[in-house]
N, C-alpha and C positions, 0 to 999 in steps of 0.2 A: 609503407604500412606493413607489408610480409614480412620485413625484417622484425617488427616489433611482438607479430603474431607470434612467428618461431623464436624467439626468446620468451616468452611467454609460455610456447608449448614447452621450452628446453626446460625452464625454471618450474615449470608444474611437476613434470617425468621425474627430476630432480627429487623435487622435495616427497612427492609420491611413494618413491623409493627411499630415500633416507627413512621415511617416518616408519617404514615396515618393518616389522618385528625381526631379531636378527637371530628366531629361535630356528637352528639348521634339524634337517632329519629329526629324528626321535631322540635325540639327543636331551638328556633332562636339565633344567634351567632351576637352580636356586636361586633365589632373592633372600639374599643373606642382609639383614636389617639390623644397625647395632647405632642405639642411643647417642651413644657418645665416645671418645678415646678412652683411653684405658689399660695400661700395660700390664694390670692382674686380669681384667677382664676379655681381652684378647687372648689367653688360653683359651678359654671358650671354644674362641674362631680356629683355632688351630687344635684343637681335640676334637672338632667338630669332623674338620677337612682330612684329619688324620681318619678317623671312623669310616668317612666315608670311601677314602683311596684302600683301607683294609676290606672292603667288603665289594671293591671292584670300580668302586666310580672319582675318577681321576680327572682333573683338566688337563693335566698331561700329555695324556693317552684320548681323551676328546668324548670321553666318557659321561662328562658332565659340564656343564659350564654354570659358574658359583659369579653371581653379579653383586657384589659387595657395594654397600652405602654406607654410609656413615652420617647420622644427623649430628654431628657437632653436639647436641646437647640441646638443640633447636627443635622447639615441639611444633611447629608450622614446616619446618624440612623434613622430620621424622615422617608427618602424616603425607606431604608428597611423596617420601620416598613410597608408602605402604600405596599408595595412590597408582604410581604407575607402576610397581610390581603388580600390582594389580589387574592394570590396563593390559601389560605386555604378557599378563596370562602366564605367569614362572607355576613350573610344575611344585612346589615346596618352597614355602615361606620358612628362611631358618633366622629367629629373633631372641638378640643375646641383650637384656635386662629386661625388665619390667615393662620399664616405658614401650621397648618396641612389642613384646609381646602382647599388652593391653589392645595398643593403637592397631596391629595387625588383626585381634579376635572382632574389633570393632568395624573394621572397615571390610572383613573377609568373613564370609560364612563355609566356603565352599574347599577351598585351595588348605592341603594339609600347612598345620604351623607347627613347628619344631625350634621348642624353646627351650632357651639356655640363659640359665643365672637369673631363673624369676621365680617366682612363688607358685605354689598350684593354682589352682582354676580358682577356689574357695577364698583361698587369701587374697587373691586378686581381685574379687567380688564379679568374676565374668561366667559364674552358675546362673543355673535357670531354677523356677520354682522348686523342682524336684531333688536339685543341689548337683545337680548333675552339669557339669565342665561342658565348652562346647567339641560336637563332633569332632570338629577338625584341628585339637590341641593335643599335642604328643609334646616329649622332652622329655630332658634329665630338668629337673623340677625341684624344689624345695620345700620344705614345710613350716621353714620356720615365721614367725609374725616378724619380720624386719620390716 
């Protein structure tokens, strides 16, 4: 019966550990959210990654660490992805079309979202009474009704 225990303790410690966040030091965590594939829309992600190694934060150099998802085009994987960014607490939600910038303002109030290749707040219908965008939406943004 001890043998079963401490297999039991090892399998606990184990999964204990695996399931804890893999965010090191002060190191900042994006949660990089992006709809679907896309070979015009993937500049995005790489004008994104470029801005940001120009202004000092690199995965490289350990400066930052960018945890890319991709929902296929799948509206029940998009909202998991937003779900455990969520969970795993990333310092900045960076969401490239509509669909993930929507599903991110919905599921997040708190955590900054920096959006790319969506509409403003307005055309997106994610204002409040006063027409005002929520707090924590930034981006390069668009205006047009598509």
């Amino acid at each position: 019966m001890k043998p079963l225990k401490l297999i039991t303790a090892i399998l606990l410690a184990a999964a204990t550990i695996g399931c804890q966040s893999k965010k090191a030091g002060n190191i900042p965590v994006v949660g990089f959210v992006d709809a679907f594939e896309d070979a015009t829309i993937a500049q995005a992600r790489t004008g994104f990654t470029d801005a940001l190694k120009k202004n000092g934060f690199n995965e490289a150099d350990g400066t930052v660490k960018i945890a890319y998802r991709n929902a296929q085009g799948d509206i029940p994987t998009l909202t998991q992805i937003v779900n455990y960014f969520t969970a795993e607490k990333v310092d900045l939600f960076a969401t490239c079309t509509t669909l993930s910038t929507i599903t991110a303002v919905q599921k997040n109030k708190i955590t900054p979202i920096f959006a790319m290749v969506a509409p403003t707040a307005a055309l997106m219908k994610v204002t409040d009474a006063a027409g005002k965008g929520p707090a924590n939406l930034y981006g390069a943004v668009e205006d047009m009704n598509y």
